[in-house]
Residue, then its C-alpha position, 0 to 999 in steps of 0.5 A: x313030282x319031278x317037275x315041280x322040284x324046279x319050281x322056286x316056290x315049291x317049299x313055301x307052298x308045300x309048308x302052305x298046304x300042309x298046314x291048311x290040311x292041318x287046320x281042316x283035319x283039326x276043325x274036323x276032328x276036334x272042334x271043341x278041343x282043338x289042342x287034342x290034335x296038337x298035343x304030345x303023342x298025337x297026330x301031328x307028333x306021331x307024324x314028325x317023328x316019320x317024318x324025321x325017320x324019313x328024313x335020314x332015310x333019305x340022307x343015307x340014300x343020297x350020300x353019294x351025291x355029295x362028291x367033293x369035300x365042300x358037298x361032304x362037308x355040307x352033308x356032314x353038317x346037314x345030318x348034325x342038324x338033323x340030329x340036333x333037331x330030332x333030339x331037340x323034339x324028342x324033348x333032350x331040353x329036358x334031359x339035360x337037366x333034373x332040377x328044372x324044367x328045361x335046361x335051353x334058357x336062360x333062367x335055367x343058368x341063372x338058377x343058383x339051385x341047379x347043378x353047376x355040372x349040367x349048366x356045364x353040359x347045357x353050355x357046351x350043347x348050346x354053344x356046339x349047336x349055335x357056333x356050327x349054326x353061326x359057321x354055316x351061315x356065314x357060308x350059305x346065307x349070302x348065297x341062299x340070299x343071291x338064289x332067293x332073288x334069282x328065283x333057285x328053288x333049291x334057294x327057296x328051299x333053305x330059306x323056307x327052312x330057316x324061315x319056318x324055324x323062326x316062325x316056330x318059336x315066335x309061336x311057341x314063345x307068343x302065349x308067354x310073352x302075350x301073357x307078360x303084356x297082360x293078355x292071357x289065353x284060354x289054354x282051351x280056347x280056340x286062339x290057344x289051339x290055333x297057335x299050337x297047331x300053328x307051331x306043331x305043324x311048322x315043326x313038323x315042316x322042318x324034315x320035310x323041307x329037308x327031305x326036299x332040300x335033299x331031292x333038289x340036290x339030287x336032281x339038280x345042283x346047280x339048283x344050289x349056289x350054281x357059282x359054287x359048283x361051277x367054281x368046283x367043275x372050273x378048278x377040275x377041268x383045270x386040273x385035268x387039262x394041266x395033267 
């Protein structure tokens, strides 16, 4: 296990995997219905909320790794983004608001009919969650990119992450936007059912790829942004030697 934490394609492949066994599991199972695998409080649910527990488990564990002030920096902004992704499956869209159905889209500000005090609330989430998002970006993106090309699997491990994201809501919001165009899937159907489990599987992906991210880490830094850590070792050795 170990081992393999080294390998560049290590998440790619774990998001690959996990999905085909969901895939089986689903065809096996529920083959006339394959939305009963998919479906709130169901197997793939029940196991993204372990696997969210799972995740702070770990975060708590391996917090002493995290030295200097730019690695707490980066762990305090990890657990928000934990957080904000379990209370995101948890359903918190819908808490926010009591007149609509979800309080994260725009329909939901330009309703007249909803209360301007939880169009407040939902503003000030939104624009929390993606000004840290923008913020983090700006200072891991390029370097995830620079240890992507150079083959760092710690690198592999933030893109995955981020990639399958992406890939989430291109597939929560496909039906609907195939649906504009005209195309409209069988709820029951196969396709619609391929697509849920596609979309619940990658979710579920998303503290896994954490948890993993957190193993790299721990096992090796330099498995992330080596010039950053080696930048930080320079400058102490430095500072030692002057003193």
């Amino acid at each position: 296990m170990r081992k393999s934490l080294d390998i560049f394609w290590t998440a790619p492949a774990a998001v690959m995997v996990v999905l085909c066994i969901s895939y089986a599991l689903a065809f096996t199972f529920y083959p006339n219905h394959l939305t009963d695998f998919s479906k709130v409080w169901g197997a793939i649910d029940w196991t993204t909320y372990v696997c969210y527990f799972t995740l702070f488990v770990f975060l708590s564990f391996y917090r002493k790794d995290f030295l200097t002030k730019h690695e707490k920096n980066m762990w305090l902004i990890f657990c928000f983004f934990a957080g904000a992704a379990f209370l995101r499956e948890a359903g918190i869209q819908h808490w926010l608001t009591f007149t609509d159905t979800t309080a994260f889209k725009l329909r939901f500000f330009t309703n007249p009919n909803n209360p301007l005090f939880e169009k407040i609330i939902a503003f000030f989430c939104l624009a929390l969650i993606s000004g840290l998002f923008i913020y983090t970006m700006f200072l891991y993106l390029i370097p995830a990119f620079k240890g992507f090309f150079l083959k760092m699997s710690g690198s592999w491990t933030v893109i995955t992450l981020l990639s399958t994201g992406a890939v989430c809501k291109i597939v929560d919001r496909l039906p609907s936007n195939l649906k504009k165009a005209g195309v409209f899937l069988d709820e029951n159907g196969t396709l619609f059912g391929v697509l849920q489990i596609c979309e619940e599987t990658l979710e579920l992906m998303l503290p896994v790829l954490g948890v993993i991210a957190l193993m790299q880490f721990h096992k090796n830094k330099k498995l992330f942004y080596p010039h950053k850590v080696e930048q930080e070792a320079e400058q102490i050795s430095f500072h030692q030697t002057t003193l």
